[in-house]
Structure formats: structure tokens, C-alpha cells
C-alpha positions in Angstrom: 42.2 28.5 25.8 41.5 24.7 25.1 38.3 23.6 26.8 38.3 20.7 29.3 36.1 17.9 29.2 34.5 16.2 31.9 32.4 12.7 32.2 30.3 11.7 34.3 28.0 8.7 35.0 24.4 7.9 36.2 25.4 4.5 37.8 21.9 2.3 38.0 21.8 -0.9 40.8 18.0 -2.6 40.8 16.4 0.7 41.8 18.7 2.7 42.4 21.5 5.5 41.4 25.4 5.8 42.6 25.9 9.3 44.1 29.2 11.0 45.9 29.0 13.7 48.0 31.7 16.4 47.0 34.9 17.4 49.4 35.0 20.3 50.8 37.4 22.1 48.6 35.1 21.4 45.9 33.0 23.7 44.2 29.8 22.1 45.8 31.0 20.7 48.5 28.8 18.8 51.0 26.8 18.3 47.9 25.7 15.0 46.3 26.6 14.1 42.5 27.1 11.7 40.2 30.4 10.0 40.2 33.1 11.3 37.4 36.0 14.3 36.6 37.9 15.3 34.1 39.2 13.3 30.9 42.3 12.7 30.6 44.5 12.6 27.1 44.0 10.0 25.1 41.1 8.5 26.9 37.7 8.5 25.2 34.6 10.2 27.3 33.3 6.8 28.2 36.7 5.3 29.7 36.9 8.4 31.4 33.1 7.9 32.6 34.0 4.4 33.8 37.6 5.0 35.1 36.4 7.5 37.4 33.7 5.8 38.9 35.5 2.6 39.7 38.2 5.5 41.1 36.0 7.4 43.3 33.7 4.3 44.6 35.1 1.1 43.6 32.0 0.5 41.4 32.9 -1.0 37.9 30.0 0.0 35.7 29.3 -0.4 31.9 28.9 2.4 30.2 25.6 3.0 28.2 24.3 5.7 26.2 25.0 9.6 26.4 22.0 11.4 28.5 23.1 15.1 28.6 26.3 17.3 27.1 26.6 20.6 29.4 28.7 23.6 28.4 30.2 25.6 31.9 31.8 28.4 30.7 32.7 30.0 34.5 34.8 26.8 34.3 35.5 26.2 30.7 34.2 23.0 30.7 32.2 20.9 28.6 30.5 18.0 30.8 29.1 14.5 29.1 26.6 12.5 31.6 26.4 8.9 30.9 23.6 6.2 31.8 25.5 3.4 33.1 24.9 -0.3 34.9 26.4 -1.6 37.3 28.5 -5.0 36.9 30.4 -5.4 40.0 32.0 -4.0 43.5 31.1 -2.8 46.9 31.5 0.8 47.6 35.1 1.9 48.7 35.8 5.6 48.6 38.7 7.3 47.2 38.9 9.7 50.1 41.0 12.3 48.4 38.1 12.8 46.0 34.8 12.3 47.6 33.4 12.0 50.9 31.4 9.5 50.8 29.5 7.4 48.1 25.7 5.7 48.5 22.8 4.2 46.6 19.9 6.0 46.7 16.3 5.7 45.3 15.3 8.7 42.9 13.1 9.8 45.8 15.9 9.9 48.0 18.0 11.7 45.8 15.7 14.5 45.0 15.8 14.9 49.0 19.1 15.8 49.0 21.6 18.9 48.7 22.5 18.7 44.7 25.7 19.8 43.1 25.1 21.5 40.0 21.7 21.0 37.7 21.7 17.4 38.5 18.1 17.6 40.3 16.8 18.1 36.8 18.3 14.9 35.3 17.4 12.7 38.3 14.0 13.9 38.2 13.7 12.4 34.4 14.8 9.2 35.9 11.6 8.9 38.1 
């Protein structure tokens, strides 16, 4: 069975990271994570990292360099996590794929409900 990839992106504004909170028929849902999803075919992991954040909040971002590769094999899916700047935008949420979207402060992040292992990575951002 072919393996999917995901991409995902640690957006950075001043002093602060891009989150969404997941919908509820997600597997964390109610939980914040970084903005991404799956790659599509023929895109590269980085349009894919900046495609779905300027899909899900609106954000356009740069893309910079690769921060964590993590295998989920209950899912068969290999995830890439991108640091990333923002350029440009005002959050608007796709509403089909996240519930909301928000800058928050490393502090404030680590103070909320996390999807996945993401606590870990945010707290190498303080």
C-alpha cells in the first residue's frame, strides 16, 4: 500500500505561531495544530506546505527549512513540518477544514489541547 504524505507548517508572525483547531470529524478534533494536509500528485512537500495554509487560513507564508519528518503508521502516513514566515493575509478560515485559526505566543500554545506530538516541537520553539 503506497504511503501518503502530509506537510505541514510552523507559520511564524513577530512572536508568534499560526495554529487551527481541528473539526470535529477529525482525528483530534477540538485540538489545535499547525496548519497543513495531505500532498497532492505532482506537488512538491513545500507547495503542499504553503498551498494548505493559504487554504485553511488565508495566510500566504514562505516556506523555510524542514524541522521534523514523522512516520504514522496507524495511518500510513509520513508527515514533513516546515518552519515558515509569514508574507501576507488576515486570517479567513476554510470552514470545511478547520474551526478556527489564531496567533498565539509559544506560551499560549503550550496552554492548549494539542493534536498529535506537536507540544514537543512548540516547546523547542521557546
Amino acid at each position: 500500500m503506497m504511503q501518503h504524505k502530509g506537510s505541514f507548517s510552523i507559520v511564524r508572525k513577530d512572536n508568534k505561531i499560526l495554529l487551527v483547531k481541528m473539526p470535529d470529524w477529525a482525528h483530534f478534533s477540538d485540538h489545535w495544530n499547525f496548519p497543513g494536509g495531505l500532498v497532492d500528485s505532482g506537488e512538491t512537500l513545500e507547495q503542499a506546505a504553503k498551498r494548505e495554509v493559504l487554504e485553511e487560513t488565508n495566510i500566504v507564508c514562505d516556506i523555510g527549512a524542514l524541522r521534523h519528518t514523522v512516520q504514522n503508521s496507524e495511518h500510513n502516513i509520513e508527515v514533513s513540518i516546515f518552519d515558515a514566515s509569514y508574507v501576507s493575509g488576515d486570517i479567513k478560515i476554510q470552514e470545511e477544514e478547520v474551526l478556527e485559526a489564531q496567533w498565539f505566543t509559544v506560551q499560549e500554545a503550550l496552554a492548549l489541547p494539542l493534536a498529535y506530538q506537536i507540544r514537543d516541537i512548540i516547546l523547542e520553539l521557546a
